[in-house]
C-alpha positions, 0 to 999 in steps of 0.5 A: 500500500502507497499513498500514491495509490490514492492519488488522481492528481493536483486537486488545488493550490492555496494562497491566503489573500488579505483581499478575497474580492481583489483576488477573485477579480484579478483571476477573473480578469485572467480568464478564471471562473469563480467555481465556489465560494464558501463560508469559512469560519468567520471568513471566506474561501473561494475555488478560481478555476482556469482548465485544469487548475484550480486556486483556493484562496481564502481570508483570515489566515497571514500572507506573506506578499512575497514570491513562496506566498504559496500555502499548499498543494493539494492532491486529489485523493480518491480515499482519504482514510486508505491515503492516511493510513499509508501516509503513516506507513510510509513515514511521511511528516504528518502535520495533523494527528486525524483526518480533518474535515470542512463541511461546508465545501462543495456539496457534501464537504471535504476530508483531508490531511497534510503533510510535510514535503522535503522543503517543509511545503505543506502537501494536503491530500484532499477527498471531496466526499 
């Protein structure tokens, strides 16, 4: 068993933003589409879609406004229990100790987990249930 058994692809990248309108109308102006807005806590979080790639980009968490300003990869992950369980096995970084969940993403929610890269980038394997 490999994490990468688990994995279809590059589901996202995030980029916290200080200004999610700003940022939703600079991608839009690039060609993006807004494919989903959502509540996030108090803030909000926004998907921009260009082809086959996607941004998150959300408020409320520091930004660095600089080149690295990038937060995380996401991979889609097509089992996020099977993916964690393999992770582990495998020994990667594992920044969260359980499987982490957002209801309120897309229709029914996502599942998800992070870990560490050799750079300390953070990897999050992401399963849109």
């Amino acid at each position: 068993m490999a994490v990468s058994d688990y994995i279809t692809g590059i589901q996202h990248v995030g980029i916290p933003t200080d200004d999610l309108d700003g940022t939703i109308k600079f991608y839009k102006d690039l060609g993006f589409e807004l494919a989903g807005l959502f509540p996030n806590g108090d803030n909000r979080c926004a998907f921009m879609r260009f082809g086959n790639l996607t941004i998150e980009t959300w408020e409320g968490d520091p930004v660095t406004k600089k080149a690295g300003a990038i937060n995380h990869i996401s991979l889609n992950t097509t089992d996020v229990d099977k993916a964690f369980a393999a992770a582990k096995q495998q020994g990667l970084t594992l920044v969260d100790k359980e499987i982490q969940s957002i209801p309120t993403f897309w229709e029914h929610g996502i599942r998800y987990f992070n870990t560490l890269g050799p750079n300390r980038e953070t990897i999050e394997f992401c399963e849109i249930l």
